[in-house]
C-alpha positions as YAML, in Angstrom:
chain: A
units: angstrom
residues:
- id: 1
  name: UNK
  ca: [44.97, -210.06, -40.50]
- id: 2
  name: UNK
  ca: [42.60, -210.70, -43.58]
- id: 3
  name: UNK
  ca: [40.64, -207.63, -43.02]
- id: 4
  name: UNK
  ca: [44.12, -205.31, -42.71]
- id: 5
  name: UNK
  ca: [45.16, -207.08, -45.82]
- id: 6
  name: UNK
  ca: [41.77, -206.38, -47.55]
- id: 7
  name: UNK
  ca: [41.86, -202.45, -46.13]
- id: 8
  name: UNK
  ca: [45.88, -202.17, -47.87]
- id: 9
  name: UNK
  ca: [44.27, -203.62, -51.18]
- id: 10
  name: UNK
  ca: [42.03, -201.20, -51.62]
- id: 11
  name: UNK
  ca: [44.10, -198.47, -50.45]
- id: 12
  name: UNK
  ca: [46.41, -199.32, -53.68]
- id: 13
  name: UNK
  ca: [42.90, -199.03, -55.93]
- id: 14
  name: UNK
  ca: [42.40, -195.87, -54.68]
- id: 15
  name: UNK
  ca: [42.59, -192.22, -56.76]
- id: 16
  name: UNK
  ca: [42.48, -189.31, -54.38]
- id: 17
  name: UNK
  ca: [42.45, -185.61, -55.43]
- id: 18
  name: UNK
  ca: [45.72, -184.86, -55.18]
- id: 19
  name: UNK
  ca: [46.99, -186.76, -57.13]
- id: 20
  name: UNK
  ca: [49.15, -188.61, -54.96]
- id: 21
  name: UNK
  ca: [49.41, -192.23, -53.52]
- id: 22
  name: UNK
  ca: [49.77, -193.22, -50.01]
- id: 23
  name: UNK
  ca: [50.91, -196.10, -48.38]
- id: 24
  name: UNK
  ca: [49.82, -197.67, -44.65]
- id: 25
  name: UNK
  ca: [51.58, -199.76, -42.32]
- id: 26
  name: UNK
  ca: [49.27, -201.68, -39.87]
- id: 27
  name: UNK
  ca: [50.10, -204.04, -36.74]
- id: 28
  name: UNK
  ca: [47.39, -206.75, -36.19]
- id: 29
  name: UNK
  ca: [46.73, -208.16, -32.83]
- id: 30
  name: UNK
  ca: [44.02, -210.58, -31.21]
- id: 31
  name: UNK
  ca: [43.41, -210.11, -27.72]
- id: 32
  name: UNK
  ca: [44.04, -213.40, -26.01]
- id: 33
  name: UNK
  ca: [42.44, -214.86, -22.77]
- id: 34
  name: UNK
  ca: [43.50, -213.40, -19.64]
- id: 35
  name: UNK
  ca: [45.66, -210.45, -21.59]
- id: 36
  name: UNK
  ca: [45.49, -206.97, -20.69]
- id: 37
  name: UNK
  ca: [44.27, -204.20, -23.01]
- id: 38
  name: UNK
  ca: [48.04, -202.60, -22.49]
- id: 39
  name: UNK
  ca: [49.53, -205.90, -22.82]
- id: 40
  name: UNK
  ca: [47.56, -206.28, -26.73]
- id: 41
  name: UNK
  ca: [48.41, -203.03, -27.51]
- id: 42
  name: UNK
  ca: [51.99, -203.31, -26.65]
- id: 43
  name: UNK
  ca: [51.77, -206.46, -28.96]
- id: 44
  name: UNK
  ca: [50.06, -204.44, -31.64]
- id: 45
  name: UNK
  ca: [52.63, -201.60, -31.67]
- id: 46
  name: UNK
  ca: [55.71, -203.88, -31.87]
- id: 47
  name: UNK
  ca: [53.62, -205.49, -34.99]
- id: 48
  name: UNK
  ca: [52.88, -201.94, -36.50]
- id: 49
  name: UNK
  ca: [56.49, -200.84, -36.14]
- id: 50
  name: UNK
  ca: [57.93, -204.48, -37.73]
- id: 51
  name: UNK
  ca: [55.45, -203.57, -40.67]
- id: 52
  name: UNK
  ca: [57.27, -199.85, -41.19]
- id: 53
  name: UNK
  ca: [61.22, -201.79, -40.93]
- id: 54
  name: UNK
  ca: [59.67, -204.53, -43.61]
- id: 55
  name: UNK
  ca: [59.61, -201.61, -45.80]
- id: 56
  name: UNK
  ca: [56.10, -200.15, -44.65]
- id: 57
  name: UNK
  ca: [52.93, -200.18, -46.57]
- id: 58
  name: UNK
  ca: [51.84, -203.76, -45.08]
- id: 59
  name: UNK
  ca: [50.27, -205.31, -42.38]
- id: 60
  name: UNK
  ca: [52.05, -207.79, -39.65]
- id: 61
  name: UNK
  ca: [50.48, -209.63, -37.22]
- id: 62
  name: UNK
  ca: [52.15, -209.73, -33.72]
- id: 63
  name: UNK
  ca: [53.51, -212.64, -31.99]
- id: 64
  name: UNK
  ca: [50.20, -214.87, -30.24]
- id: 65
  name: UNK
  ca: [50.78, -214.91, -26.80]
- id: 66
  name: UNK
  ca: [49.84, -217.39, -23.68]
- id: 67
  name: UNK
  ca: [48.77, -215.91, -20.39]
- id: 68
  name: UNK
  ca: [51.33, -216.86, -18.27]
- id: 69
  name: UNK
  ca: [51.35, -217.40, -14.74]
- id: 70
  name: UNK
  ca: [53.67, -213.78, -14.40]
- id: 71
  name: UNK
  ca: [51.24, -211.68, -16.37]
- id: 72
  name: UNK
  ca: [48.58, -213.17, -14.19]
- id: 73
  name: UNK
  ca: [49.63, -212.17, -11.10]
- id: 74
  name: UNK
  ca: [50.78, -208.62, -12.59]
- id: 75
  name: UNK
  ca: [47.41, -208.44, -13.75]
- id: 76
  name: UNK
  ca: [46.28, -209.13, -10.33]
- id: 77
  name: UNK
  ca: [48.65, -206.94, -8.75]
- id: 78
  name: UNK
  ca: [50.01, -209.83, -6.48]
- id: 79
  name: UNK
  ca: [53.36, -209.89, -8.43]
- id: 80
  name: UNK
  ca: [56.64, -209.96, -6.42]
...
């Protein structure tokens, strides 16, 4: 989340060519044991899209998650 943070700071500090600012919206995820890649990135778009309804240019980290015993077995295909 610090590094986002840091990236948005500068972003402000910045003077591009046009002459216009821009703004960035980020969602901030850590991959946590046992979690699938679609699972973190799932995680990390609901974060990106809570930073645009905060009022956008910000960063929000998504909920941490435990593996349960469900996404195991979905992960392992043995699900029922």
């Amino acid at each position: 989340m610090q590094f986002a943070e840091r990236i948005l700071e500068k972003l402000h500090h910045c003077r591009f060519s046009t002459g216009q600012s821009y703004t960035l919206s980020a969602g901030v995820a850590q991959l946590a044991s046992g979690e699938s890649l679609d699972d973190l990135i799932q995680r990390a778009d609901e974060a990106l899209y809570a930073a645009k309804t905060a009022g956008r240019d910000r960063a929000c980290a998504a909920e941490q998650t435990t593996t349960s015993v469900s996404n195991m077995a979905r992960a392992a295909g043995t699900e029922t």
